[in-house]
N, C-alpha and C positions, 0 to 999 in steps of 0.2 A: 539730444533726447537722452532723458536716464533710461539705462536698460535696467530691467526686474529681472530681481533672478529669485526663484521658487526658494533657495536655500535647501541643505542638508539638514536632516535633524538626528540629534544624537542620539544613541544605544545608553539608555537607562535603564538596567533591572529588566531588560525586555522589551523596552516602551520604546517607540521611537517620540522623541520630544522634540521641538524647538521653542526658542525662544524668541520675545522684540530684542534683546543687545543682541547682535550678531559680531563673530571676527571677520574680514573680507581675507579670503585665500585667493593670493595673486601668486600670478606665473613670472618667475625671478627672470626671463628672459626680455619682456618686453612691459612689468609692471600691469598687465593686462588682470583684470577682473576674472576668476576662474568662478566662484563662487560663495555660499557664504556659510557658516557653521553656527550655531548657535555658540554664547559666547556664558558659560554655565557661572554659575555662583556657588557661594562656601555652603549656601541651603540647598544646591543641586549634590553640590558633594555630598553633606552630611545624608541628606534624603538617599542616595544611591548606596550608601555605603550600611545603612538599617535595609536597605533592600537585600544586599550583597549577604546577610547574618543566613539568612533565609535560605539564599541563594548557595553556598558553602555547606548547608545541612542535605540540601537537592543535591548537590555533586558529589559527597561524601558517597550519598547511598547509591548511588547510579553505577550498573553493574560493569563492569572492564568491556566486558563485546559492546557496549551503547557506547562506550566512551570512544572505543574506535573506529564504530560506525559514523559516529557524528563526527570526529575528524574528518575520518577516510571522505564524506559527502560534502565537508566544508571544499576540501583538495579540488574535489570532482567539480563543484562551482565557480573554483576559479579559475582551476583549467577549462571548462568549456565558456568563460568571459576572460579570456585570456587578452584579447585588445581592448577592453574595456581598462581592466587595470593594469594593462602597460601604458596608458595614453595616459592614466588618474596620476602614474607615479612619475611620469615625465613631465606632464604639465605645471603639477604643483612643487615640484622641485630639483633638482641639478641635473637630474639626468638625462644624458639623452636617451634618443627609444630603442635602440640596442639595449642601451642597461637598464634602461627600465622591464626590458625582455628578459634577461637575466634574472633582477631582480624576483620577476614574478612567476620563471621556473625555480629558483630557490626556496622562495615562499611555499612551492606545493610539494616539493622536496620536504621542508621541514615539517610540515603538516604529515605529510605522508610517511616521516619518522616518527613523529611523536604519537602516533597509531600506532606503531610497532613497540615504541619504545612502552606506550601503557600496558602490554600484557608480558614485562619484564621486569614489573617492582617487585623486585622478589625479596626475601628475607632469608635467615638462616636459623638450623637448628645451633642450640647452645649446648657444649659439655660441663652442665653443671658439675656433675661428680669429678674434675678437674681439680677440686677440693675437697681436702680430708672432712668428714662428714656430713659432705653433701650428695652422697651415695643412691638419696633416694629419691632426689629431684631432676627431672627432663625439661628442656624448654625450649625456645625460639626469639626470634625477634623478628617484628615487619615494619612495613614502614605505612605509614597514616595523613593523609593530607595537614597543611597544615593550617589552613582555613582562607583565609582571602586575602590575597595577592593585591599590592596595588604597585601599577607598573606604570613610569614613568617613559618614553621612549624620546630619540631625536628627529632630527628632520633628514638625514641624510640616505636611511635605508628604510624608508616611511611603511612601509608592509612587511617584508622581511622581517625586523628588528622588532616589530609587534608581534609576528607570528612564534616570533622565539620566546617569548613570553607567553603570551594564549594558547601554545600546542603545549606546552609541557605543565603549562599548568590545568591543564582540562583533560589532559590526559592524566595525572596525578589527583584527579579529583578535589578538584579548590576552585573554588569560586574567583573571578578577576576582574577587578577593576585598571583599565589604562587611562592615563591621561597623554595623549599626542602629541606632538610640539605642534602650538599654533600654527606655524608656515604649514604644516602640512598635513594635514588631520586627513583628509578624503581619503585615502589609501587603507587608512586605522580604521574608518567607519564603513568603507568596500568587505572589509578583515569581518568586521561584524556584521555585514549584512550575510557573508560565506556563512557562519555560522548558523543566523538565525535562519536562511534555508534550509540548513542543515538539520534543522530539528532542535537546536542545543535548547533545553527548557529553560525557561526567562528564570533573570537574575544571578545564572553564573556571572556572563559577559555583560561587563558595562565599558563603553566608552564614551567618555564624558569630555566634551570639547573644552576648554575655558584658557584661560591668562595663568601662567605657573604661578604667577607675582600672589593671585587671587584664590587659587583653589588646592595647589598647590602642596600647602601648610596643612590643610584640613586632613588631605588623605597621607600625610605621611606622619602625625603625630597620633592620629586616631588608633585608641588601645586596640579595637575591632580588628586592625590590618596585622596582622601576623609576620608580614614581610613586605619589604620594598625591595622592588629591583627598577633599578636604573641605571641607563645609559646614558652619556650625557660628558659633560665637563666638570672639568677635576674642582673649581671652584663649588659650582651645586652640591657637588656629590659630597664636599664637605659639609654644607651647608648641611642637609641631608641628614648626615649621619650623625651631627651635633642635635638635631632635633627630632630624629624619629623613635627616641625610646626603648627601652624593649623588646626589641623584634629583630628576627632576620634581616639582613640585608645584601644584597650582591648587588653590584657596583663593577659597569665596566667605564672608564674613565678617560679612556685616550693616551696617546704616546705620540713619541718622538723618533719612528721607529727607524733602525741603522741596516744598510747593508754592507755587505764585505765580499770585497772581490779581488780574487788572491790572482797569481802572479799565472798559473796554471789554470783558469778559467775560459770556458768559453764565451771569447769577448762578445760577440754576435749576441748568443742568449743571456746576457747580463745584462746588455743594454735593453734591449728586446723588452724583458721583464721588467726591469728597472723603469723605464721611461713609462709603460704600463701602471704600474703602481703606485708613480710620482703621481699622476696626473688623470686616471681616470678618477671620473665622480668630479672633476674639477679639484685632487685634493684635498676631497669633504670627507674625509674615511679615517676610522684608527688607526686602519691597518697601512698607512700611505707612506710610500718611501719618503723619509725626508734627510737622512742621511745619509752619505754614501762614499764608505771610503773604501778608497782602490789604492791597493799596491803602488808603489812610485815608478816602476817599469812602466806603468800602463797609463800613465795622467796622460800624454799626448793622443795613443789611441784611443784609449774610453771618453776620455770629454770630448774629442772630435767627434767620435762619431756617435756618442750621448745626445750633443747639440744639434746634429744633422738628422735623428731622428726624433728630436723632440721639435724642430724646424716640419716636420709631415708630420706633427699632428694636429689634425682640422679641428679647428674652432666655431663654433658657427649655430646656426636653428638647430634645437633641441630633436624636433622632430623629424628631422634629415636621417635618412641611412648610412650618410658619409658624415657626418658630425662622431667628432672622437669624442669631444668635450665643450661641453654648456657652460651657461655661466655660474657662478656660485648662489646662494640662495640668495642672499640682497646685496642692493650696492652694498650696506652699510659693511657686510662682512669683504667684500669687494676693494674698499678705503682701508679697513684693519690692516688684508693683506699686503696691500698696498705701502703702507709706513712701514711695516716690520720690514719691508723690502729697503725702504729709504733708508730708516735706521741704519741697518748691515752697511748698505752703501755708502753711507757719509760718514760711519767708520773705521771704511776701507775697502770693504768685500767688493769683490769683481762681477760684473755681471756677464755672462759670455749670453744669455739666450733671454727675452722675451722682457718683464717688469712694463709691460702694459696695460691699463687699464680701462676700458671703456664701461660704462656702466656697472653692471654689478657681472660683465666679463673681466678677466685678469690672465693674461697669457700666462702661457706656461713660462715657467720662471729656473735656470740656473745659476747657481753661486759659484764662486771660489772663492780662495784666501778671507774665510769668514773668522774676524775679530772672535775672542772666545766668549768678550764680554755682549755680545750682540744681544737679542732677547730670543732672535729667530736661531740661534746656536743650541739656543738650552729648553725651552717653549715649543709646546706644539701649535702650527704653524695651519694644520686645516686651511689648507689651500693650495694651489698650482704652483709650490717652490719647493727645489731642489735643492740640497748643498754635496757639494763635492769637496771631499778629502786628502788626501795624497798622505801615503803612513808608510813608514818603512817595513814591517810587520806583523804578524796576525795579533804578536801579543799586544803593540800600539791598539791596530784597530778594536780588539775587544776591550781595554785601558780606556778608549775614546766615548765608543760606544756604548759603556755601562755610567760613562758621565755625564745623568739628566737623572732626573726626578723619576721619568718612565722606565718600563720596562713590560710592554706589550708581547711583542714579536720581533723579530731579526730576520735576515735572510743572510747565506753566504755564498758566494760560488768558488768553488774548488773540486778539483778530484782528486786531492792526497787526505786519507781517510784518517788520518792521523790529526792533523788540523781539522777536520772535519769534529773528530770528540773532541777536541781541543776548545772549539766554538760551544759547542752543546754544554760542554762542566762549565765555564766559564763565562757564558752570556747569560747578565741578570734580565730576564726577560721569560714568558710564560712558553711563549713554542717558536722555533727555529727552522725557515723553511733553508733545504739546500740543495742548493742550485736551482732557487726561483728569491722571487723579490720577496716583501714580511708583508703584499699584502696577497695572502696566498689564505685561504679557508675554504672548509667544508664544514655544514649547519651541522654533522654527526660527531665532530672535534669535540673535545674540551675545549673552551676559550677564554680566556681571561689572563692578567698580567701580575706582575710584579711590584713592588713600591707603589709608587702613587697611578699606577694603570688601574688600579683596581683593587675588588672582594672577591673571592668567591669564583666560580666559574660559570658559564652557561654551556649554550652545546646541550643539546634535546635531553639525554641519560642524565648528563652532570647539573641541568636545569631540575631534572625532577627531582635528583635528589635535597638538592637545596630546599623544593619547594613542600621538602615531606617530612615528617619528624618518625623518629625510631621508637618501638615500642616494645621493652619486653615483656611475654610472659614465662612464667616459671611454675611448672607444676609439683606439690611437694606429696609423692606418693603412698 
C-alpha cells in the first residue's frame, strides 16, 4: 500500500505554498520516506524575490526593540518545541539525537544573540576638522541594511547554519531569502515556521524549497539580491561567485583541517578531542579533524590509543542515546568516501582502524603512511577518516599543515607558550583552537578561513556587519 503523506509547504513572502512537483525527504539511515517539500521553480523564485523588494522596505523601517522582540519569541518557540526539532534534524539528516540536541540549543543560542547583537549596530562620530579647512564640519557614520539577503545553506547543520543567516540578518534589518539543501529542508522550514509565530511581518523571510541545478541561478544573479551568503563546497562557491555579479558575498567553503600534538601534551585529551572531531556528525563538518600530526616520540602511544578509542565509538540507530555516530547523508556520499579510502590504500597508506562500509554507514576510518600524491592528502574528505602524521617538529608540522588549498581552522596541544605563538603567527588558517581539536566553535566567534575556505566571516556581530553597508553624514556648519 502507498502511504500519503500531507507534504510540507514552503515559506513564500509569508504565504505558506505547495506545489504538485514535490522533492521526497528521506531518512539517510534506512532510505525511509520522512516526507515531502514542494519542489519550487525559477517563477517561484523570481515571484519571491519582487515579494522580497517590499519585504526589505518593511524590515528597514521596523524599529530595533520589534526586531528583538521578534527574535527573542522566535528562540522562545523553539525552545518550548525543543523535541520536535531535535527528532526533524535527526531524522532528515546525520545526526544522531544527542546532536541533533545540541544542535537545536545552538540554534536558540544564536537567535538569542542576534537580539542582543541588534541593538549594538552602532556607528561613530567623525573628526572632520582632522583637516586643514575643515574646521567647520562635524559628522558620523552608521550602518544601514543592505536590502535582501539571499542565502544558500548545506545539509549538515540544517537549523543552525540557517539560523546563522536569518538572526543576523533580521536583526540588521534586511529582508531574507534561503534556499536549503534539498536532503534537508524541514529543519529550514521549522526555522520559519519559529518566525512566523513570532510575529515576523510577511515577506522578510522566505524559504523556498527547490533543485540548486534549477532555482538556484535565479537567486544568485538577480540584481534585486544585494548579497549572497553560502555555505557549501568550494567548487559551488566558485561557481557562485563567477556568476553573482555585483554584490556582496560571504562564502564559507570547507577545509582540510590539521591538528598538532607536540611532544609535551596531554596525550589522554588530544585523543579524547581529536577522535571527537574526526568523527562526530559522521565527519560531515568543516570544522572536522582530518589531519593529524603528532610528534614522532608519540606515534606508538597516540595511534594506539587513538585506535582504541575510535574502536568505542558506537555506530548504529540515529535515534539511540548510545549512538556516537549515524550514517552520512547518502550512500552516494557513503561510495565517494569509500574510494578516496581505496585510492590512499592502493597507493600505500596503512589502514590501522575501520574503511567499512554498509549502506550510506562508513565506519570510522584511520590512516598512516598516506602517499602525498593521494587526493584524500590534499582534498577535503567530509567524512569518518582520519590521517595520521608523525613530523619531527612544530616547524615540519606547521610546513605540512599550511600545504592544502584550505585554511579553516587548526588545533594544537602543547603547554610551552612559546610554540603555542609560534602556531598562531604562522598557521594559515582563520582561528586556532589550543589544546582542543579545530572543530571547537561558538555561534558569538568570528568564523571564517583563509585561501580557498572562504569570504568574509560570519559569527552573529561579524554577520551583521557584512550584512549592512556604511553611511556617512557630514554636516558643513
Amino acid at each position: 500500500m502507498k502511504i500519503q503523506f500531507a507534504g510540507r509547504k514552503m515559506l513564500v513572502a509569508g504565504q505558506w505554498m505547495d506545489r504538485e512537483r514535490v522533492i521526497e525527504v528521506r531518512d539517510p539511515q534506512d532510505n525511509s520516506l520522512i516526507d515531502t517539500v514542494p519542489a519550487a521553480s525559477v517563477h517561484d523564485m523570481l515571484q519571491c524575490i519582487e515579494e522580497a523588494k517590499e519585504g526589505a522596505r518593511i524590515a528597514a523601517s521596523m524599529p530595533v526593540h520589534e526586531r528583538i522582540a521578534v527574535i527573542n519569541k522566535a528562540a522562545d518557540h523553539i525552545e518550548a518545541n525543543n523535541e520536535k526539532y531535535t527528532y526533524t534534524i535527526s531524522r532528515e539528516g546525520s545526526k544522531t539525537i544527542r546532536e541533533a540536541r545540541g544542535e537545536v540549543d545552538r540554534c536558540i543560542q544564536t537567535l538569542r544573540i542576534s537580539a542582543e547583537e541588534a541593538r549594538r549596530i552602532h556607528g561613530e562620530t567623525i573628526p572632520f576638522d582632522q583637516r586643514p579647512g575643515s574646521e567647520n564640519r562635524v559628522g558620523y557614520y552608521y550602518h544601514v541594511p543592505i536590502g535582501i539577503v539571499g542565502a544558500i545553506t548545506p545539509f549538515n547543520d540544517p537549523l543552525n547554519l540557517v539560523a546563522h543567516k536569518v538572526g543576523p540578518a533580521i536583526a540588521s534589518g534586511n529582508a531574507i531569502i534561503v534556499k536549503p539543501a534539498s536532503a534537508t529542508p524541514l529543519s529550514a522550514l521549522l526555522l520559519a515556521e519559529a518566525f512566523a509565530e513570532a510575529g515576523l511581518p510577511s515577506k522578510i523571510l522566505s524559504v523556498i524549497t527547490g533543485y540548486g541545478h534549477e532555482i538556484g541561478d535565479a537567486l544568485v544573479t538577480h540584481p534585486a539580491i544585494r548579497m549572497i551568503s553560502f555555505t557549501g563546497g568550494l567548487e559551488a562557491g566558485e561557481e557562485i561567485t563567477r556568476k553573482a555579479g555585483l554584490k556582496k558575498i560571504s562564502m564559507e567553503l570547507g577545509s582540510n583541517s590539521p591538528v598538532i600534538v607536540l611532544e609535551d601534551a596531554d596525550l589522554q585529551e588530544a585523543i579524547e578531542a581529536s577522535v571527537s572531531g574526526a568523527f562526530s556528525a559522521a565527519g560531515q563538518n568543516c570544522l572536522s579533524v582530518q589531519r593529524i600530526y603528532m610528534h614522532k616520540s608519540l606515534v606508538t602511544s597516540f595511534q594506539e590509543g587513538f585506535v582504541e578509542r575510535t574502536k568505542q565509538f558506537s555506530i548504529g540507530d540515529k535515534q539511540s542515546e548510545l549512538t556516537d555516530m549515524g550514517p552520512l547523508i547518502n550512500e552516494k556520499e557513503a561510495i565517494r568516501v569509500e574510494r578516496l579510502v581505496e585510492e590512499a590504500l592502493d597507493k600505500g597508506a596503512e589502514l590501522l582502524e575501520g574503511g567499512i562500509r554498509e549502506g550510506a554507514f562508513y565506519s570510522p576510518t584511520v590512516l598512516t603512511n598516506i602517499p602525498e600524491d593521494c587526493t584524500i592528502a590534499k582534498e577535503e574528505i567530509f567524512g569518518p577518516v582520519v590521517l595520521l602524521y608523525p613530523v619531527a617538529d612544530l616547524e615540519t608540522a606547521i610546513e605540512k599543515a599550511n600545504d592544502v588549498r584550505y585554511g579553516l581552522q587548526a588545533g594544537i596541544f602543547t603547554n610551552d607558550v612559546r610554540k603555542v605563538h609560534m602556531a598562531i603567527e604562522k598557521l594559515d588558517v582563520g582561528g586556532i583552537m589550543i589544546n582542543d581539536s579545530s572543530d571547537y566553535r561558538i555561534d558569538a566567534m568570528p568564523f571564517g578561513g583563509m585561501k580557498n575556505s572562504g569570504l568574509g566571516r560570519e559569527g552573529i556581530k561579524f554577520s551583521i556587519k557584512e550584512m549592512t553597508e556604511t553611511k556617512v553624514v557630514c554636516y558643513k556648519l
